[in-house]
LUMFIBA-782825 format. One line per field, with one value per residue (C-alpha): residue in three letters; x, y, z; residue number from 1; chain. Coordinates in nm, 2 decimals. Example, Ala and Ser with C-alpha at 12.3 -4.5 7.8 and 13.67 -1.06 7.14 Angstrom:
! LUMFIBA-782825
res ALA SER
x 1.23 1.37
y -0.45 -0.11
z 0.78 0.71
n 1 2
chain A A
! end
This chain:
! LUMFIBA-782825
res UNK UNK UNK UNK UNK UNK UNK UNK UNK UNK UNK UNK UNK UNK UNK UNK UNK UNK UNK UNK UNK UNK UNK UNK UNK UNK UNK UNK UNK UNK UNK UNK UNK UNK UNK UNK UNK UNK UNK UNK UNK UNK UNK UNK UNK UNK UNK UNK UNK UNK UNK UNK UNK UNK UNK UNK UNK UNK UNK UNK UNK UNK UNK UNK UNK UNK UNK UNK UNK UNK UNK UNK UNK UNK UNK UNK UNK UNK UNK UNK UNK UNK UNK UNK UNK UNK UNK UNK UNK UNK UNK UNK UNK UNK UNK UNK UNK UNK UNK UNK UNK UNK UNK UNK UNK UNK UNK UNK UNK UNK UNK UNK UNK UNK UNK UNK UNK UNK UNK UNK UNK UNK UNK UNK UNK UNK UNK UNK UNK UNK UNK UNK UNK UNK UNK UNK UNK UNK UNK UNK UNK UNK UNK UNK UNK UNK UNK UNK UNK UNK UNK UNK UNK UNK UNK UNK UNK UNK UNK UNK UNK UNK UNK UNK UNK UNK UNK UNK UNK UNK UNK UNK UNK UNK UNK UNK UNK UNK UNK UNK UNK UNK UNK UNK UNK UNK UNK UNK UNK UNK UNK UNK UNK UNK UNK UNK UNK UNK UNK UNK UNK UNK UNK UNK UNK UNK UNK UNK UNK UNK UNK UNK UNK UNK UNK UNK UNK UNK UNK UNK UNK UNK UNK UNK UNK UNK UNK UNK UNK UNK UNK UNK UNK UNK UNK UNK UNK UNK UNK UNK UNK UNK UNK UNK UNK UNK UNK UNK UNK UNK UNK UNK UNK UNK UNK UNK UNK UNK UNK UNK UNK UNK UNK UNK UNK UNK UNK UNK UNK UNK UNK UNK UNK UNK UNK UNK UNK UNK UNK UNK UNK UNK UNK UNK UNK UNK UNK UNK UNK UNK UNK UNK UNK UNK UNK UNK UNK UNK UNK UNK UNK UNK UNK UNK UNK UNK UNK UNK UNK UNK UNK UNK UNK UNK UNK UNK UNK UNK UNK UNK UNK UNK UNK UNK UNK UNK UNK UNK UNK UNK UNK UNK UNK UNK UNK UNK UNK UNK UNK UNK UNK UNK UNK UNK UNK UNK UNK UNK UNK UNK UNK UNK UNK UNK UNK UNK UNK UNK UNK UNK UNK UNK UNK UNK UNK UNK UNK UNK UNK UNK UNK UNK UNK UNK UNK UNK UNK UNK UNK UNK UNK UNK UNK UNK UNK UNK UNK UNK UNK UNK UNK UNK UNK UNK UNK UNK UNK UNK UNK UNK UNK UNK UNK UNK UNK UNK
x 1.09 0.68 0.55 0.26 0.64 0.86 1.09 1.27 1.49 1.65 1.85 2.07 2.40 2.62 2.90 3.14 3.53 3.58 3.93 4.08 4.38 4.45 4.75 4.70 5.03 5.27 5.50 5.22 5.14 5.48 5.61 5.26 5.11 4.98 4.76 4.54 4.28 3.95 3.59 3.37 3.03 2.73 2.48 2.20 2.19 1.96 1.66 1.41 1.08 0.88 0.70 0.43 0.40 0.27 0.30 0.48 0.63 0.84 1.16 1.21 1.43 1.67 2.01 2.22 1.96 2.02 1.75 1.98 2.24 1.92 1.85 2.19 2.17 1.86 1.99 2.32 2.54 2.70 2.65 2.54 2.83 2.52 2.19 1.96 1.78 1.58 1.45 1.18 1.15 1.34 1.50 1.50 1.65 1.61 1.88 2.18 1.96 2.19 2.46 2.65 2.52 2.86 2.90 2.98 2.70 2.37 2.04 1.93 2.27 2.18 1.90 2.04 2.33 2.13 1.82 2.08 2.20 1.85 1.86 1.68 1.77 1.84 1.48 1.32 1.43 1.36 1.04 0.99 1.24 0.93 0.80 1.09 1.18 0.81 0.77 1.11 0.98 1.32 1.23 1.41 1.70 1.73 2.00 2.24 2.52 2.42 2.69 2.50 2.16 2.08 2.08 1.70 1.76 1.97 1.73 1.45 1.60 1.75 1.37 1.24 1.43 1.45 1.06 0.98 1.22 0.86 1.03 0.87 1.06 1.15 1.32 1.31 1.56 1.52 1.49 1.14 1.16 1.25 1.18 0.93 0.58 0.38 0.70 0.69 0.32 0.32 0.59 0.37 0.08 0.31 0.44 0.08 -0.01 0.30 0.19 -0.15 0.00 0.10 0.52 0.65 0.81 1.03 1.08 1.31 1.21 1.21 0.85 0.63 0.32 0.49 0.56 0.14 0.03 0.17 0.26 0.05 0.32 0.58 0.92 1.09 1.43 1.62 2.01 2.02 1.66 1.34 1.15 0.82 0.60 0.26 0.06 0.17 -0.10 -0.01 0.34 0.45 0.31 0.55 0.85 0.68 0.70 1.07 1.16 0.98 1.15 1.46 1.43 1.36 1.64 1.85 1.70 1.75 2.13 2.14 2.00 2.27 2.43 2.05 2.01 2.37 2.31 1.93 2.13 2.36 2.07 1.91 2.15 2.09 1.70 1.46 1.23 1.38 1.52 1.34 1.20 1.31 1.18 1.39 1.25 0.96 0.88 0.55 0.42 0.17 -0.13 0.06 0.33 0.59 0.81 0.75 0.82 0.62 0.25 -0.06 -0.31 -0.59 -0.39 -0.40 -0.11 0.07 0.34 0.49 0.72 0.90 1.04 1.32 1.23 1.51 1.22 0.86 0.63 0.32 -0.02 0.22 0.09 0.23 0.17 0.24 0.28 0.31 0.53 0.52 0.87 0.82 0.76 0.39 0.21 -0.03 -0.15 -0.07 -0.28 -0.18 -0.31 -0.47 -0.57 -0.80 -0.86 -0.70 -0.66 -0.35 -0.07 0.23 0.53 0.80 1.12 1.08 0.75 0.57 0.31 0.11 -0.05 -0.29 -0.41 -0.74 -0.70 -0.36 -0.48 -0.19 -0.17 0.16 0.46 0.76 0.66 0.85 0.70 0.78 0.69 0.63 0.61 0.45 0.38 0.04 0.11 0.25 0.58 0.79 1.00 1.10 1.05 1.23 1.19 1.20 1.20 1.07 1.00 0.70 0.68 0.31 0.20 -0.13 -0.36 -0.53 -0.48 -0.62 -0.38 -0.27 -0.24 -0.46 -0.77 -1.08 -1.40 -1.63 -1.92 -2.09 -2.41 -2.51
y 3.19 3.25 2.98 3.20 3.38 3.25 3.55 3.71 3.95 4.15 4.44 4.39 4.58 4.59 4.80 4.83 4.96 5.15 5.17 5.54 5.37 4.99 4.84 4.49 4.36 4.24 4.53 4.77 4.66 4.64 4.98 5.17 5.04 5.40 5.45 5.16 5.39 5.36 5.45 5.23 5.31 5.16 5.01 4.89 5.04 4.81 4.71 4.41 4.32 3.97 3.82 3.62 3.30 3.32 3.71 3.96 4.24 4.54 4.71 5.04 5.30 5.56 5.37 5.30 5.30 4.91 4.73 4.49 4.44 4.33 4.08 3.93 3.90 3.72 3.48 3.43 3.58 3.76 3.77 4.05 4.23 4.18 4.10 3.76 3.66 3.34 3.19 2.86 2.67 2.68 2.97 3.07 3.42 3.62 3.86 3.77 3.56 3.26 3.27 2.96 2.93 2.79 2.93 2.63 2.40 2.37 2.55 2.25 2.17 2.46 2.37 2.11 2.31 2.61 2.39 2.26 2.52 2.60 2.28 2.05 1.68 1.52 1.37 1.68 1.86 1.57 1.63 1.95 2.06 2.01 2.27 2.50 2.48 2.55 2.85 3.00 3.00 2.83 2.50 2.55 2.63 2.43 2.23 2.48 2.66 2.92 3.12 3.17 3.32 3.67 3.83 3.84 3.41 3.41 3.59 3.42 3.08 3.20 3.33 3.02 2.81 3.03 3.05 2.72 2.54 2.52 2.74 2.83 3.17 3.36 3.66 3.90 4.22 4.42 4.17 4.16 4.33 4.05 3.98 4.10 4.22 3.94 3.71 3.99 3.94 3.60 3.65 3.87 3.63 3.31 3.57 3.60 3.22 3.12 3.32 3.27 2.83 3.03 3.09 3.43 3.67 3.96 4.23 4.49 4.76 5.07 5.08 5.10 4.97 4.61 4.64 4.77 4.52 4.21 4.29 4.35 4.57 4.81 4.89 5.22 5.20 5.54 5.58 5.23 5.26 5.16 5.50 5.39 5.06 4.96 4.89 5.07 5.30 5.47 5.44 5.53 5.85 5.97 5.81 6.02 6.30 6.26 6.24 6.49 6.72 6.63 6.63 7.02 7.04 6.88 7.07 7.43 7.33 7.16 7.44 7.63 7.29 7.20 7.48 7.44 7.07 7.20 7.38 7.19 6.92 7.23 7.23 6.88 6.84 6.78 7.00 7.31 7.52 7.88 7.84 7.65 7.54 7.71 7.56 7.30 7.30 7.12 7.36 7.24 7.48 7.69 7.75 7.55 7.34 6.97 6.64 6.39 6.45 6.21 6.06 6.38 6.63 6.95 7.04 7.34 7.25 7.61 7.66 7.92 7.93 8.18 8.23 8.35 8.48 8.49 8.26 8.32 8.07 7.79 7.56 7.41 7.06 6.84 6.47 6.25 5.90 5.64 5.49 5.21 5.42 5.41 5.75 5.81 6.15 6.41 6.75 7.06 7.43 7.33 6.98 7.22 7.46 7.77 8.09 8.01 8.18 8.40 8.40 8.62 8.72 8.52 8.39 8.16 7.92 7.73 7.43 7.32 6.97 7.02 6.62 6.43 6.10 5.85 5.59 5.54 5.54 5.74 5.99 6.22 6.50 6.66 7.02 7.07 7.35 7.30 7.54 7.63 7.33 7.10 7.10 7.01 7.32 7.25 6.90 6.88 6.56 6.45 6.82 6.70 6.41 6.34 6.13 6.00 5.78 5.67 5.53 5.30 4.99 5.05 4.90 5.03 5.39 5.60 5.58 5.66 5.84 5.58 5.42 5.12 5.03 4.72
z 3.01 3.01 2.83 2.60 2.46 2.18 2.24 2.56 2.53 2.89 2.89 2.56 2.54 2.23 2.19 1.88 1.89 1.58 1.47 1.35 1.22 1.28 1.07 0.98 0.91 1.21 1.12 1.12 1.45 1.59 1.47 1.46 1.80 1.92 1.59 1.73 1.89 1.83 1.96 2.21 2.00 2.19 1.96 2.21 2.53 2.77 2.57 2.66 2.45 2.44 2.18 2.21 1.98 1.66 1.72 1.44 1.57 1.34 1.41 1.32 1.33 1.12 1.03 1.24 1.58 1.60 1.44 1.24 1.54 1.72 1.45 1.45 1.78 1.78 1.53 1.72 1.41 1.74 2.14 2.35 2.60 2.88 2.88 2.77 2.50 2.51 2.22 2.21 1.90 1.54 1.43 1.05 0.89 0.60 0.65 0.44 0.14 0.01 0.30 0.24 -0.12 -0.35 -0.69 -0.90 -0.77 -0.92 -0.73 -0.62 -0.47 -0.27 -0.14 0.07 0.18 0.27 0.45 0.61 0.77 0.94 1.07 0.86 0.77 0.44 0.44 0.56 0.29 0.03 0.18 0.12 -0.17 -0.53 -0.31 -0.27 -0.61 -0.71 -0.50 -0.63 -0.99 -1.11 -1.23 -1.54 -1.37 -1.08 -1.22 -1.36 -1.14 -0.91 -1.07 -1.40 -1.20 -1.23 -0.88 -0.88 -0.92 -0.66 -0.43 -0.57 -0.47 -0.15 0.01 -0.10 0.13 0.41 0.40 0.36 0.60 0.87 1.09 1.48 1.47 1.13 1.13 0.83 0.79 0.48 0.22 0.09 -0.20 -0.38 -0.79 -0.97 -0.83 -0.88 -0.71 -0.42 -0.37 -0.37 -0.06 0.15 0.14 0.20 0.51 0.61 0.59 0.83 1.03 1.06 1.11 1.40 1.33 1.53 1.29 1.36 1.12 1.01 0.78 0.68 0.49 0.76 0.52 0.53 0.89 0.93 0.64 0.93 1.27 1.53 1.73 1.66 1.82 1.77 1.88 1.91 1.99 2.12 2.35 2.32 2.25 2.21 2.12 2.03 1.76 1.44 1.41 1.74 1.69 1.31 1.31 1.64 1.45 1.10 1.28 1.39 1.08 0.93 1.19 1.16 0.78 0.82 1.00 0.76 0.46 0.58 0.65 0.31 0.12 -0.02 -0.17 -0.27 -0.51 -0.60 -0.74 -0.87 -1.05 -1.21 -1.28 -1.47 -1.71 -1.82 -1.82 -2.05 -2.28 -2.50 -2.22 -2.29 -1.92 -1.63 -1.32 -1.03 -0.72 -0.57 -0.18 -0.03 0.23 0.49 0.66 0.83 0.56 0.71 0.43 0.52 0.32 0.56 0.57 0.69 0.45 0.40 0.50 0.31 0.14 -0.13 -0.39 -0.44 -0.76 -0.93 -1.24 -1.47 -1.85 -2.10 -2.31 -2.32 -2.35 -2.41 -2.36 -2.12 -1.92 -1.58 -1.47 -1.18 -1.19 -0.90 -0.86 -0.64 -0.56 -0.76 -1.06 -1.13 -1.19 -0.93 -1.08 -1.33 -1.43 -1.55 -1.59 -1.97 -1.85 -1.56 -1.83 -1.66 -1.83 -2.04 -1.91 -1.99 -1.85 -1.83 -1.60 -1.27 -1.15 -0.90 -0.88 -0.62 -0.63 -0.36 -0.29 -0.06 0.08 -0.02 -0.04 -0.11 0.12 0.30 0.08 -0.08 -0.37 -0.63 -0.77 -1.13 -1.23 -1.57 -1.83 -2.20 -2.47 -2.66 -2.85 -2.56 -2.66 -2.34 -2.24 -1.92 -1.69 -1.34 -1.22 -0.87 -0.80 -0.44 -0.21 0.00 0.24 0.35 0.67 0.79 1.11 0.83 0.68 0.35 0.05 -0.30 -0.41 -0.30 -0.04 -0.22 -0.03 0.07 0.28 0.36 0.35 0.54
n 1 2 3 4 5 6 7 8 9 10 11 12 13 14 15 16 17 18 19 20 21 22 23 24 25 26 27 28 29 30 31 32 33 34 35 36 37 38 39 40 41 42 43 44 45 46 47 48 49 50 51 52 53 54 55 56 57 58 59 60 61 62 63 64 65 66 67 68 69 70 71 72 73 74 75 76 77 78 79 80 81 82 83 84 85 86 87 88 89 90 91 92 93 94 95 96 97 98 99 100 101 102 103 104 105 106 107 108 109 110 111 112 113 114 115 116 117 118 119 120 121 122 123 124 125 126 127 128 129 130 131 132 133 134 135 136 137 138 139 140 141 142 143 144 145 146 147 148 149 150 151 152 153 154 155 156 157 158 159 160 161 162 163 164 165 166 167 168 169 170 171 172 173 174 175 176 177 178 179 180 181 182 183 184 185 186 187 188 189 190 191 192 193 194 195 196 197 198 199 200 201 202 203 204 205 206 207 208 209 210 211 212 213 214 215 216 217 218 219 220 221 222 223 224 225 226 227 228 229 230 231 232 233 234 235 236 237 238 239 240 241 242 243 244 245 246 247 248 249 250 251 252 253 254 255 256 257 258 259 260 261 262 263 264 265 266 267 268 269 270 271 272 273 274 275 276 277 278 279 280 281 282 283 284 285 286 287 288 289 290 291 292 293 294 295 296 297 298 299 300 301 302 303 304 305 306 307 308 309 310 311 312 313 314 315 316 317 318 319 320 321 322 323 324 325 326 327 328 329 330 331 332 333 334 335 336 337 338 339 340 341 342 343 344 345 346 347 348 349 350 351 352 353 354 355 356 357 358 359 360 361 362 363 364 365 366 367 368 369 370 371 372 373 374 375 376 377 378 379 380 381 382 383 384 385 386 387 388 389 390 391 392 393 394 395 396 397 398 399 400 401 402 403 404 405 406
chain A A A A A A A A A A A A A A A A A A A A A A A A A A A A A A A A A A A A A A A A A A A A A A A A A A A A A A A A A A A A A A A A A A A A A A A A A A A A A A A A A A A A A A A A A A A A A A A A A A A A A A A A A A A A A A A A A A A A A A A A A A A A A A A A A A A A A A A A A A A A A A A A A A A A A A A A A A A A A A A A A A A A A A A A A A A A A A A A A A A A A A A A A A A A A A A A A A A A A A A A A A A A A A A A A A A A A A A A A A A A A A A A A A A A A A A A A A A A A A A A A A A A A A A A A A A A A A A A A A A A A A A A A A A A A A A A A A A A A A A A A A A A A A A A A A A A A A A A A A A A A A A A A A A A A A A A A A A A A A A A A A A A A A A A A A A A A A A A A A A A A A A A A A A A A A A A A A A A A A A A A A A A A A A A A A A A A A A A A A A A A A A A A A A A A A A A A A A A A A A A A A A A A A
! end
């Protein structure tokens, strides 16, 4: 093992058997021993990375691809069928938060039983627990039963001893959106101030903006392979644009049972019913339907609607969500002071954004339609998802038009 590297990993395999039909009882297995067949599913198929210490490196991937069989294997949860990993230093995970936590003792009870596990003594962890239980927020609690915590507690509790146990190596899969947002916050920077002491992390995740926000390199694994690596700038936008394909792909398959369920969800949404909403797509330059798009880009929201009568001087609006729930933008045809309209029969609308700014992140958007008086006739919410990436690093919502001047 190189001594500048923390991590080695050489030519991995994992494969699964996945039972059709496997009894589980001795007389299932005596009289039923043909309905034991299964499928020899290869997880990982051959991949090798390194990691430098005091590097951070991101996983990513669609489900399934292997990201968190590569964790486990890392933390020796399970073995490889072939292949090496090498590891120097102590190993800490945040993959399943509060393994080995016990019900009926109290959260500080827990604390040793859990620190333990990553390998600390008794007078490390006397050492270190006024700490733990001051970064988990749960002083009040810290005494009562782990059984009585809300899961957001438990969590809480759990990441504060994982993260704190002074570890050479963490590795983090999936788990750090924990409590609320100022608890989550407080998470990435103690992330980024390990790892700026120098501790290697590993990371899976699906949101690419944590993965941007602390790594320096990315790993796309696809089918069990390696399909491309490199800093996350140059790499997140090829795996964007995978999924935005096959997204398309899935969506023109999907489209009958789409409109079938839009349907349904028409009958039950809000506002007075004279009108509805029929349809939403997000169009790109050349007309194409897309739901992945790159901060700037130009893009249409295209509508159309059904009325059961006429209504005359309506307005429609647009709003825009974040995943979390905060409104990133909302206008409308009165808020722009278009012509009012009428509508009647079938119709169609287009909205055009000239620069979609919204840094990377998941977004919903709603079409609206109001009367004169802005009474709320028809609301389809999360009529759409968008999906936006980006080759900077800006934070928040959006990325506002700027310049410096030094």
């Amino acid at each position: 093992m190189r001594e500048e590297n923390a991590i080695e990993v050489r030519d991995i395999v994992k494969k699964f058997r996945v039972f059709y039909d496997k009894g589980h009882t001795l007389k299932e297995l005596a009289l039923f021993s043909k309905r034991r067949k299964y499928e020899e599913r290869t997880v990982l198929d051959g991949i090798s990375f390194e990691v430098k210490k005091g590097e951070a490196i991101g996983l990513i991937g669609h489900n399934g691809c292997g990201k968190s069989t590569t964790l486990k294997l890392l933390t020796r949860i399970m073995y490889p069928d072939s292949g090496t990993i090498e590891m120097r230093g102590r190993v800490s995970s945040l993959i399943e938060l509060g393994a080995g936590f016990h019900p009926d003792m109290s959260g500080r009870q827990n604390i040793y039983i859990n620190a333990s596990i990553f390998g600390l003594t008794k007078k490390e962890i006397d050492a270190r627990i006024d700490k733990i239980i001051e970064f988990s927020e749960l002083e009040d609690f810290i005494d009562n039963p782990v059984r009585t915590y809300s899961s957001g507690m438990y969590a809480r509790l759990a990441f504060a001893v994982a993260i704190n146990v002074d570890a050479d190596i963490l590795l983090i899969d999936e788990i750090l959106a924990v409590g609320d947002m100022g608890f989550q916050k407080k998470c990435f920077n103690k992330l980024k101030e390990i790892k700026r002491e120098g501790t290697t992390i590993v990371i899976v995740s699906h949101s690419l903006e944590q993965i941007e926000n602390i790594c320096e390199t990315s790993y796309w694994i696809h089918k069990g392979k390696i399909k491309a690596k490199g800093k996350p700038t140059d790499v997140h936008p090829l795996y964007m644009d995978y999924i935005s394909k096959k997204k398309q792909i899935t969506a023109k398959e999907n489209q009958k049972e789409k409109e079938l369920v839009q349907e349904k969800e028409r009958d039950t949404r809000l506002g007075t019913g004279e009108a509805r909403i029929t349809r939403v797509a997000i169009l790109d330059t050349d007309g194409q339907e897309r739901q992945v798009y790159k901060t700037g880009e130009k893009i249409r929201i295209k509508g159309t609607y059904k009325c059961k009568q006429k209504i005359e001087k309506a307005s429609i609006g647009i709003e825009i969500f974040r995943s979390d729930s905060i409104q990133c933008f909302k206008t409308s045809t009165k808020t722009d002071r278009v012509e009012e309209l009428i509508l009647d029969g079938e119709g169609q609308f287009e909205f055009e954004i000239t620069e979609m700014m919204l840094l990377p992140g998941r977004y919903a958007v709603d079409a609206l339609i109001e009367d004169r008086d802005g009474l709320l006739i028809d609301c389809f919410r999360g009529a759409i998802e968008i999906d936006m990436f980006s080759d900077i690093r800006d934070s928040g919502i959006v990325r506002l038009k700027h310049q410096w001047n030094l």
